[in-house]
C-alpha positions in Angstrom: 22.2 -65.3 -104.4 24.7 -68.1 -105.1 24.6 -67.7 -108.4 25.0 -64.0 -108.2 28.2 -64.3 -105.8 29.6 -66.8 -108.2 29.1 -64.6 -111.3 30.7 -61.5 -109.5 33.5 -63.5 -108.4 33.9 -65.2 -111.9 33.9 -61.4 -113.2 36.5 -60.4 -111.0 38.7 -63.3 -112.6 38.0 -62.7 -116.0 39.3 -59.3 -115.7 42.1 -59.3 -113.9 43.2 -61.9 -116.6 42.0 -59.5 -119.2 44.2 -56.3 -117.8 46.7 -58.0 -116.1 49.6 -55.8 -115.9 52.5 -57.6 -116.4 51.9 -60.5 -113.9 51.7 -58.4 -110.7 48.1 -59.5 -109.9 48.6 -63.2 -110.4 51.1 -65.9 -109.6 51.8 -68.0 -112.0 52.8 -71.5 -111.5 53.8 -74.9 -112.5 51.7 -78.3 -112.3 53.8 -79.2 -108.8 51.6 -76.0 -107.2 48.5 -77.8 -108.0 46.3 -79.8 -105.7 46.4 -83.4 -107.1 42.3 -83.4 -106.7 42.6 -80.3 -109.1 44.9 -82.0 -111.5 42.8 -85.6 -111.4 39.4 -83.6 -112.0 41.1 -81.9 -114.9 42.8 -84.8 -116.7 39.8 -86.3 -116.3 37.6 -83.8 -117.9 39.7 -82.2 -120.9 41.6 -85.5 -121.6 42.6 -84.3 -125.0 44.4 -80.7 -123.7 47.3 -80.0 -125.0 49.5 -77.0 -124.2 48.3 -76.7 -120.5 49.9 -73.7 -117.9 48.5 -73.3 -114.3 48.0 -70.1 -112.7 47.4 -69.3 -109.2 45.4 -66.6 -107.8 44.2 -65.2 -104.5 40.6 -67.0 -104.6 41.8 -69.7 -107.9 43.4 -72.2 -109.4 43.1 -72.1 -113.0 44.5 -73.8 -116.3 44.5 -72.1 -119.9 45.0 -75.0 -122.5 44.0 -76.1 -125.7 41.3 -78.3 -126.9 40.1 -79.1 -130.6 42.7 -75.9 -131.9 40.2 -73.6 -129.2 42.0 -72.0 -126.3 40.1 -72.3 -123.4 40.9 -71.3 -119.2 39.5 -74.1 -117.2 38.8 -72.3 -113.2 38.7 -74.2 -109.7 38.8 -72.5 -106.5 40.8 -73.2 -103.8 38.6 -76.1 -102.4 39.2 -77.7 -105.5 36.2 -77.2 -107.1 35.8 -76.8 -110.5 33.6 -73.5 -111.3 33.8 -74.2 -115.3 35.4 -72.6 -118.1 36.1 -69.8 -120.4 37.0 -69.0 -124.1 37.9 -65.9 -126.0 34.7 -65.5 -128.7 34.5 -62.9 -131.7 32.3 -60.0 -131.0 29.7 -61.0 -133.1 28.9 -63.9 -130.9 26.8 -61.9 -128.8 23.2 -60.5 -130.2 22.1 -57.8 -131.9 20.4 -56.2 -128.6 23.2 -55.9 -127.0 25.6 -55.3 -129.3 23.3 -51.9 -129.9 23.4 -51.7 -125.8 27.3 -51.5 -125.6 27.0 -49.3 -129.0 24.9 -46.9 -127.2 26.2 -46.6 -123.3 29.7 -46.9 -123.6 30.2 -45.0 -127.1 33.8 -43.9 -125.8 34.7 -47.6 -125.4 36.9 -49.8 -127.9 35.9 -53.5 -127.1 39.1 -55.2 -126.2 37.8 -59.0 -126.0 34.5 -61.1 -125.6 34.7 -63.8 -122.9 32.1 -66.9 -122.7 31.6 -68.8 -119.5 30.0 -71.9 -119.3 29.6 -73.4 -115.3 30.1 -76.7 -114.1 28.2 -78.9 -115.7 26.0 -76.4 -117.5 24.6 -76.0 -113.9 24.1 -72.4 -114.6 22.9 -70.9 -118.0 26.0 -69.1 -120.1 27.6 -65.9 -119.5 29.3 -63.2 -121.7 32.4 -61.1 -120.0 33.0 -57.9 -122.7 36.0 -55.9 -121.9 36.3 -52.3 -122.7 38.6 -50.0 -122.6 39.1 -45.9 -123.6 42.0 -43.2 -123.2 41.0 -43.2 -119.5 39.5 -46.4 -118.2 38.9 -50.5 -118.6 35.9 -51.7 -117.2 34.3 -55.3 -118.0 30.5 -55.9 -118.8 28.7 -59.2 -117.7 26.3 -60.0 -119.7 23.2 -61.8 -118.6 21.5 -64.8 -120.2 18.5 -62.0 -121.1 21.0 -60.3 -122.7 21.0 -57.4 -120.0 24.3 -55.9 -118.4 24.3 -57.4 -115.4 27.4 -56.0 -113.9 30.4 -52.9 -114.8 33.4 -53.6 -113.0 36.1 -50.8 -113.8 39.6 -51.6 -113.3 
């Protein structure tokens, strides 16, 4: 049930980030609004990031940066836990199977962006976030480790 909670919750970050509109649904912030556990966690862990912003949420704290020329967005909560961390992938990450899934259900859809999630520590196995959008609506897919749509969350 955990894991469930946490992926729907993960879900609901991943697309607000993907539709933001203009800023209204976040706050965005500097460093000095960051919990020095967050910060020390971080440091720690992605050592090498360069270009790092922090962004506050209702339910996160989380920092997009760069690491190895790959843009990633690192996400803790407000415990200061870190949850784990996301990167933009090309479509063709994902496999065949559910590429022909999307293809076939949401034929009205352009896919917007791809979005891998790996949890802390590899605790959990790796989830896909596929945004899609048409003339009328913006809904993200989760994608299971079975490569089943776990969740539609419109927008």
């Amino acid at each position: 049930m955990k894991k469930l909670i946490m992926t729907a919750v993960i879900a609901t970050m991943i697309s607000v980030t993907a539709f933001a509109d203009g800023g209204k649904k976040t706050i965005t912030t500097g460093e000095e609004s960051i919990s020095y556990t967050v910060l020390a966690q971080f440091n720690s862990d992605f050592a090498t990031a360069s270009n790092v912003a922090w962004t506050v949420t209702s339910n996160c704290q989380k920092a997009t940066f760069t690491e190895n020329n790959i843009h990633y967005t690192a996400f803790y909560d407000l415990n200061n836990e870190y949850w784990g961390v996301s990167q933009d992938v090309a479509y063709t990450t994902l496999s065949e199977s559910i590429k022909s899934k999307i293809a076939k259900n949401y034929k009205s859809y352009e896919v917007k962006d791809v979005t891998k999630f790996e949890s802390k520590d590899g605790e959990e196995p790796v989830v896909y976030f596929v945004s899609l959008k048409n003339a009328d609506d913006k809904i993200v897919l989760t994608i299971a480790p079975d490569n089943e749509i776990m969740n539609v969350e419109k927008n």
